[in-house]
C-alpha positions in Angstrom: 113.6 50.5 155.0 114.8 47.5 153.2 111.4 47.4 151.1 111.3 50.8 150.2 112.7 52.5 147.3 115.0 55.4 147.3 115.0 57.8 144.6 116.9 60.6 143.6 115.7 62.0 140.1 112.9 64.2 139.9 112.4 64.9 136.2 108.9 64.2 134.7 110.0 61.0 133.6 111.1 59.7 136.9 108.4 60.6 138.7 105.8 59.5 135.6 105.7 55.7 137.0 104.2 56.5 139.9 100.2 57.0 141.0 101.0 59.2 143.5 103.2 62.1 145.1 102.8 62.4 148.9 104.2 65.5 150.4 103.9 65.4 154.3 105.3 68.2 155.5 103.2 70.6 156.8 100.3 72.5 154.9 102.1 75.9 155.1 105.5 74.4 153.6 103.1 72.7 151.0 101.7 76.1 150.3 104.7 78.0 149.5 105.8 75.1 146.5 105.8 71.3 146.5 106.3 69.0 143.1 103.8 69.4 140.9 101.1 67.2 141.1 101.7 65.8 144.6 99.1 65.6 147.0 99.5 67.0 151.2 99.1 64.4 153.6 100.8 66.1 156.2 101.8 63.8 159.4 102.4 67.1 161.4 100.1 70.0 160.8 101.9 73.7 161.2 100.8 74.2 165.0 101.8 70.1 166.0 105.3 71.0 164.2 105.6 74.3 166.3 104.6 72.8 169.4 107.1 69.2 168.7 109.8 71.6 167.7 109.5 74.2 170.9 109.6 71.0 173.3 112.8 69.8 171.3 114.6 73.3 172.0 113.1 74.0 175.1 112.7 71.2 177.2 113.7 67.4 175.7 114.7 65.5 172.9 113.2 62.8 173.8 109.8 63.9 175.0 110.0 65.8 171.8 110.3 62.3 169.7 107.5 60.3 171.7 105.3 63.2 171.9 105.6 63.6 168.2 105.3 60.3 167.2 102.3 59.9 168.7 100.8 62.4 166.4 102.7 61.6 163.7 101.0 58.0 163.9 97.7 59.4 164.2 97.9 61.8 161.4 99.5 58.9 159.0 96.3 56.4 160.6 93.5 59.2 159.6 95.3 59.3 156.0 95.3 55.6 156.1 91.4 55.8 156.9 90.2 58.7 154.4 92.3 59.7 151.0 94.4 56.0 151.1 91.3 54.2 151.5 90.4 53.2 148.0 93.7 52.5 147.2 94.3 49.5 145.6 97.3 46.2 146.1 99.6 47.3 143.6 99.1 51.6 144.3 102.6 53.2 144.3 103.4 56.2 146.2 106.4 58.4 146.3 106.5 60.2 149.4 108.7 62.9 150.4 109.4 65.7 153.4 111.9 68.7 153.5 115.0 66.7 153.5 113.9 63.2 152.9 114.4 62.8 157.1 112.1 61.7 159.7 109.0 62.5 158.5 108.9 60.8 155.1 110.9 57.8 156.1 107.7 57.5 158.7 105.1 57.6 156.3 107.3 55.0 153.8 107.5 52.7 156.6 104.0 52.6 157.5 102.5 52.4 153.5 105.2 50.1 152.5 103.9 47.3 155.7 100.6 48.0 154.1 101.8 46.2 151.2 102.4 49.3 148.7 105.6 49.5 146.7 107.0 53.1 148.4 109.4 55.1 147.5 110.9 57.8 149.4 112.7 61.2 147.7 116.2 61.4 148.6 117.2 64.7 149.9 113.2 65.7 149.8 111.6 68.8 148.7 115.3 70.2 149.1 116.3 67.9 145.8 113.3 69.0 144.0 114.1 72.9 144.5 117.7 72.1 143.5 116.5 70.7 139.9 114.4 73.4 139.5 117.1 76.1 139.9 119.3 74.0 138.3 117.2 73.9 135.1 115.7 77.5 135.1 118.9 79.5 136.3 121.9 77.6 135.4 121.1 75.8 131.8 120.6 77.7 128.7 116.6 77.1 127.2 116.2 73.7 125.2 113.3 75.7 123.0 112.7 77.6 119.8 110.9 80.7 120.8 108.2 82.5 119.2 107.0 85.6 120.7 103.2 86.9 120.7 103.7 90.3 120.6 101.1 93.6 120.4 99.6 95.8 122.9 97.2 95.7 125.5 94.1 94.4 124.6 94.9 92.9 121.4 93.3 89.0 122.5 97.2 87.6 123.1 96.0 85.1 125.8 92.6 83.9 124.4 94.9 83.5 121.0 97.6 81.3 122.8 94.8 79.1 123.9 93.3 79.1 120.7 96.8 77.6 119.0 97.5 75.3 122.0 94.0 73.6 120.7 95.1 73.7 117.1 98.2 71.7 118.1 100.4 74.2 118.1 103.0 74.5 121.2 102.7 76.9 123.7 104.2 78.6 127.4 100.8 80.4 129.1 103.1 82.3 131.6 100.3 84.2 132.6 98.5 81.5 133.7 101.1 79.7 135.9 101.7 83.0 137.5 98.4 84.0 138.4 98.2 87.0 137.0 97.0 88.8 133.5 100.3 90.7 133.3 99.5 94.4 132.9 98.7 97.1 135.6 95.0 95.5 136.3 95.9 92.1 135.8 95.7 90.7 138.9 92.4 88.0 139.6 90.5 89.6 142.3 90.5 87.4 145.4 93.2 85.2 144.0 96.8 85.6 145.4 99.5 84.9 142.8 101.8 81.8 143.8 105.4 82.0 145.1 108.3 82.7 143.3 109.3 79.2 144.0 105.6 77.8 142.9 106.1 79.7 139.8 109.2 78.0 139.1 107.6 74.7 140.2 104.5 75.3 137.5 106.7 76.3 134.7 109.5 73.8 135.0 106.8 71.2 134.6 105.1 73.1 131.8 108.4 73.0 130.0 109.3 69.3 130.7 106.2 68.4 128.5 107.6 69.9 125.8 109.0 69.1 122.8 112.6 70.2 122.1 112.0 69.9 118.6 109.4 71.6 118.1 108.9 76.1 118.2 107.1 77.1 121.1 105.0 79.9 121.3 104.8 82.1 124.9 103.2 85.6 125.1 105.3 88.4 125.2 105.9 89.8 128.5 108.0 92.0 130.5 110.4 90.3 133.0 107.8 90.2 135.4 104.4 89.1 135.3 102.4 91.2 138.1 104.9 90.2 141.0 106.6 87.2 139.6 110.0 87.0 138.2 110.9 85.2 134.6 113.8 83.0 135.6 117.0 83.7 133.7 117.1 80.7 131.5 113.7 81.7 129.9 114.3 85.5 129.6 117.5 85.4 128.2 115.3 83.5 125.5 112.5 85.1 125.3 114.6 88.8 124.3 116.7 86.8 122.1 113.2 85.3 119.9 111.6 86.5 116.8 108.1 87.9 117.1 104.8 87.8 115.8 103.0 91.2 116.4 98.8 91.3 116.6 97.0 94.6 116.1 93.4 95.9 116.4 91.8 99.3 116.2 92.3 101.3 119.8 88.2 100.7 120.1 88.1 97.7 119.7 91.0 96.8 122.2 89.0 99.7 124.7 85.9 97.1 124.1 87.7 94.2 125.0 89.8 95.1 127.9 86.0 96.7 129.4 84.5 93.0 129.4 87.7 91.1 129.8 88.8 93.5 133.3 85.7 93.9 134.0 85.9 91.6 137.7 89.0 94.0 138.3 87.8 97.3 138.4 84.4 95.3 140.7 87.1 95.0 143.0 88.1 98.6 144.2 89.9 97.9 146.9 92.4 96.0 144.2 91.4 98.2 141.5 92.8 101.2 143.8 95.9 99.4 144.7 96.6 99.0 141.3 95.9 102.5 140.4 98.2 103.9 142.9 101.2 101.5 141.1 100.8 103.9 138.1 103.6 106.8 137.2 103.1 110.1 138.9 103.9 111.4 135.9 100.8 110.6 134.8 99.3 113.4 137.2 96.7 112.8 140.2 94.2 114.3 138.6 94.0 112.3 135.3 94.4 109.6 137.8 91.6 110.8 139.8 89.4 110.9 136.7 90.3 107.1 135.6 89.0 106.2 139.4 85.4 108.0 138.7 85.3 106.3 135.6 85.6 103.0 137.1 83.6 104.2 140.5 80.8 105.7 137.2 80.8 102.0 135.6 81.9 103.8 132.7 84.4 100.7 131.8 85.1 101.5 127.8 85.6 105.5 128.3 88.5 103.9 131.1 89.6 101.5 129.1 90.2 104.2 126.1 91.9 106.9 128.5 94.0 103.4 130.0 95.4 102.9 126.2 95.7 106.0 124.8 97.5 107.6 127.7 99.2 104.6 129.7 99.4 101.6 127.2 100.2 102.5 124.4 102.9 104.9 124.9 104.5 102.7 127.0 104.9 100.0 124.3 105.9 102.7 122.0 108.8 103.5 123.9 109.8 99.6 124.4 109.6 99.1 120.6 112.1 102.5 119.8 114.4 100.4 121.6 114.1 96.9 121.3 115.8 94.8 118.7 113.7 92.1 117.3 113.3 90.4 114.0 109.5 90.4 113.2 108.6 86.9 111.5 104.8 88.4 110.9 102.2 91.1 111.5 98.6 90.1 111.7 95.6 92.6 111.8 92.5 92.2 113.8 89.5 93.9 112.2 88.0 93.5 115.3 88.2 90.8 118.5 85.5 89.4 117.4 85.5 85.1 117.9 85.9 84.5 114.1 89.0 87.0 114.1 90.6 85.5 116.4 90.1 82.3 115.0 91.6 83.6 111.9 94.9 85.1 113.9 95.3 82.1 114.9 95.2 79.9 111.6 98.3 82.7 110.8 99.7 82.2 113.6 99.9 78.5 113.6 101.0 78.8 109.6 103.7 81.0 110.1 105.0 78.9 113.3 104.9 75.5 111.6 107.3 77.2 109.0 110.1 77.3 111.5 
């Protein structure tokens, strides 16, 4: 171990000097979170682990070790053979495992006799889960907020990527969770990451930000289809001044039609999501909004959506909610060239913080 390096930061700067991340655990612990940007090379796939593991408790310890170091050493030669082939003399990996145990250590011995400069994680994924609670649950936000505020259908997300390419700062929550936000936001066919990959996404987000600068995130409720906001970044979000869109109900009814249109194609989701709605609303309104969508009939659903579910439901947020209100911008319609305009205000009013 004497020629590999132990490291035991894992902010975006520390882990910036290196041309790889190597998680090796297994593909199903690399599924649930792992450091952004880090590659699986796993030197024990979920069903070796099982097996190794059940002759450890079961049987031996030691026929537990040989037998999985023999596949541990085949699994790091086949890496060694296909994705580290074209690597070059002076490649540096940091590898890393659960705890920074057997498993990295393995790999780090192996890549650094190759002649690669390796470093290992200390503590492993463990240390990189700690900063991330650390950061999103137990430190106040670093940013000046800016919400985008207005209701469904009003072009919020294709607006936030329209300022992020004028320059201006932005959080796409939506996007790092997977999920559109409202009732039938959800990408068909697409499973929203973990909590903890969430965290993972937006932690990284945020560490290429600048401090100094106002960012601007889309306003959302605590959580965005399944996932949570972490505390650090709620507690900002209902504390920040808003910028409120508008557009005539048609217009939002003609945009939500094209923009949902994969989600109501999906009726197995779409009914799912349907069935998430208030009784109150009454099965057979609810009834009629599925033969709309079952009828094609996209902008007649989209209209009964934001008349009847919608819009009163950001009415009743906004009778309570306490907010100072930096701007209000109208859409004549969601046109391109509108929301090209919104976002010239936008970016204006933000860059007078």
């Amino acid at each position: 171990m004497s020629d590999i390096q132990v490291i035991s930061a894992v902010d975006a700067a520390s882990l910036e000097p290196f041309d790889a991340i190597i998680d090796v655990r297994s593909p199903s612990e690399f599924a649930e979170d792992h450091v952004p940007g880090a590659i699986s090379l796993p030197v024990l796939d979920d069903s070796e682990r099982a097996v190794v593991g059940t002759i450890y408790v079961q049987e031996s310890r030691f026929r537990a070790r040989r037998i999985g170091a023999a596949l541990v050493a085949r699994n790091i030669a086949r890496h060694l053979e296909t994705a580290l082939a074209d690597k070059p003399g002076d490649f540096r990996p940091l590898v890393y495992c659960w705890r920074g145990g057997q498993r990295s250590n393995a790999m780090a011995t192996i890549l650094s006799q190759v002649g690669w400069r390796t470093a290992v994680l200390a503590g492993g994924y463990r240390t990189w889960r700690r900063h991330v609670k650390a950061r999103l649950y137990d430190e106040a936000c670093p940013f000046r907020l800016v919400l985008l505020d207005g209701n469904t259908g009003s072009a919020k997300t294709e607006i936030l990527g329209q300022l992020a390419g004028r320059g201006v700062q932005v959080l796409d929550l939506e996007a790092l969770a997977g999920h559109r936000g409202s009732l039938l936001g959800f990408w068909p066919g697409q499973p929203q990451p973990s909590q903890k990959m969430f965290e993972s996404r937006l932690l990284a987000a945020m560490e290429r930000l600048d401090p100094a600068r106002p960012v601007v995130v889309e306003a959302e409720s605590s959580k965005i289809g399944e996932r949570v906001t972490p505390p650090m970044l709620w507690r900002a979000m209902q504390a920040a001044p808003r910028i409120e869109i508008t557009a005539p109900p048609a217009e939002r009814a003609r945009y939500l039609a094209t923009a949902y249109g994969d989600v109501t194609a999906d009726r197995e989701g779409f009914a799912a999501a349907m069935d998430r709605l208030p009784v109150r609303l009454g099965r057979s309104r609810l009834r009629a909004w599925r033969a709309l969508a079952e009828a094609g009939d996209l902008q007649a659903l989209a209209e009964a959506l934001i008349e009847d579910h919608y819009d009163p439901a950001y009415a009743i947020w906004r009778r309570r909610a306490d907010y100072t209100l930096l701007a209000a911008i109208q859409h004549p319609d969601l046109a391109p060239a509108s929301q090209d305009a919104a976002a010239a205000q936008i970016a204006a009013a933000v860059e007078t913080l």
